[in-house]
Structures are given as C-alpha cells and as structure tokens.
C-alpha positions in Angstrom: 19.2 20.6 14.7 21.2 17.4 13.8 21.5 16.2 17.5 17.9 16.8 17.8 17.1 14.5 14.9 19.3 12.1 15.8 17.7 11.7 19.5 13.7 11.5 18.3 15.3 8.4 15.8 17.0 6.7 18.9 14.0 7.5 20.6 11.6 6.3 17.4 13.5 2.9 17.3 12.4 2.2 20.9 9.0 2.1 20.2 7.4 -1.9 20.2 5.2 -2.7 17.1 3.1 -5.2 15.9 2.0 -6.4 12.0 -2.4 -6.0 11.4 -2.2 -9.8 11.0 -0.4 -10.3 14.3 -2.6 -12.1 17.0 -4.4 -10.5 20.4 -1.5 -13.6 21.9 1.8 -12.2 20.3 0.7 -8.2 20.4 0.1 -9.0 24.4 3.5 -11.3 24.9 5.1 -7.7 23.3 3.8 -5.6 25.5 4.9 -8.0 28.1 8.0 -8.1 26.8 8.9 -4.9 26.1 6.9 -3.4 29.0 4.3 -1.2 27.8 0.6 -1.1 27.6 0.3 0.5 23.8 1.9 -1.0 20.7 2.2 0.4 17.3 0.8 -1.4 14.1 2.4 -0.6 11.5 2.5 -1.7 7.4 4.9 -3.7 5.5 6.9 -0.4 4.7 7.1 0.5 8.7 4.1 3.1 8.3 1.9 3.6 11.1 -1.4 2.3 10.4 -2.7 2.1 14.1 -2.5 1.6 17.8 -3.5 -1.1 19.9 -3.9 -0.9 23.7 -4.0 -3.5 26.5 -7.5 -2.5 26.7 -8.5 -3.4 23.3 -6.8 -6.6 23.5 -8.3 -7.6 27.1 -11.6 -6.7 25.9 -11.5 -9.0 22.7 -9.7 -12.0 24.6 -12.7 -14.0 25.7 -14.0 -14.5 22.1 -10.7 -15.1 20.5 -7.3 -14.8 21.5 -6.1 -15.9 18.0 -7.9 -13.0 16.2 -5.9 -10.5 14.2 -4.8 -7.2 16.0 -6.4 -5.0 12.5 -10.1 -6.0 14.5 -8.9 -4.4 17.5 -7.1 -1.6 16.7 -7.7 2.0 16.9 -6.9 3.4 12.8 -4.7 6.4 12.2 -5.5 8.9 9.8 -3.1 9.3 7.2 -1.3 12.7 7.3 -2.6 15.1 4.9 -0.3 15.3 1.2 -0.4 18.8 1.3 -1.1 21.7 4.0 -2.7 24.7 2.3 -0.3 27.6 3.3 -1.8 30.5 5.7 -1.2 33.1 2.8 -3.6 30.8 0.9 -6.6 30.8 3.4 -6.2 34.1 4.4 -8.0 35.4 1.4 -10.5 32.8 1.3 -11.0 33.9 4.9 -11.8 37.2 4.0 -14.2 36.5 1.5 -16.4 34.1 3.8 -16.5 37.3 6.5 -15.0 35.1 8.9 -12.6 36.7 11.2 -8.7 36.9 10.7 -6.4 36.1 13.7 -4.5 39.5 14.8 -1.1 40.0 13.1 -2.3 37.5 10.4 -3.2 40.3 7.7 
C-alpha cells in the first residue's frame, strides 16, 4: 500500500499547472515546455480548480492572447464532503420501490 502511494505522488508531481490568472501565452509556452496538450489549473493552496487544453487556448488566441486562462478553462466540480454510505440508501431505496442491486440487501 505504501509503495503504491508513493508512486501516484511521483507520478502527481509530474503533472504541469498553470495559476486562473496565468495568460493563454504562458499556459501554451508550458505545454510547450513540458510537452503536453492539457494543463492543470489549480488554486493558491495547489487544489485543482480546472483544466485547460490546447484547444481552448487556440480557439481564444485570435481575440486575446493575454486573456486569463479562468475564461478558457473547463471548471472541476469540487468532490462531494461527504458520500452517503450504501447501508444509508439502501433503506431509502426501499421505501421509494426502486430496485435493490443483488447481494445488496
């Protein structure tokens, strides 16, 4: 479990990013430089807020290549705070008269 942890981070570090105030100029020059077509925009505290693709950025270049990258970019959801748990649902489920996955209950 450790090693496995240990090589998604090396493989997390690898991955080329870009601020929402960035320009279209510096988010293409890293894709350039780091050889890839998608870039990651994340937040002051590293959290993913986006993605922005060569596409997007190509597509906007002719009216400003100075524009921010947060006009471009395609918006992540934020992950949920809390999953409700199976057991949870299940009875919910039931009530509704929708059907119950075999071996769930």
């Amino acid at each position: 479990m450790r090693q496995n942890r240990a090589f998604k981070e090396a493989l997390s570090s690898f991955i080329a990013t870009v601020f929402p105030t960035d320009t279209l100029l510096r988010a293409l020059r890293e894709m350039e430089r780091h050889q890839v077509r998608m870039l990651g925009v994340v937040g002051e505290g590293g959290g993913l807020l986006g993605l922005v693709s060569e596409s997007h950025i190509l597509a906007a270049w002719g009216a400003d290549p100075l524009a921010p990258v947060s006009e471009v970019m395609a918006r992540v959801k934020p992950p949920p705070r809390e999953r409700p748990r199976l057991r949870n649902l299940l009875p919910r489920l039931r009530r509704k008269g929708r059907s119950v996955p075999p071996g769930r209950g």
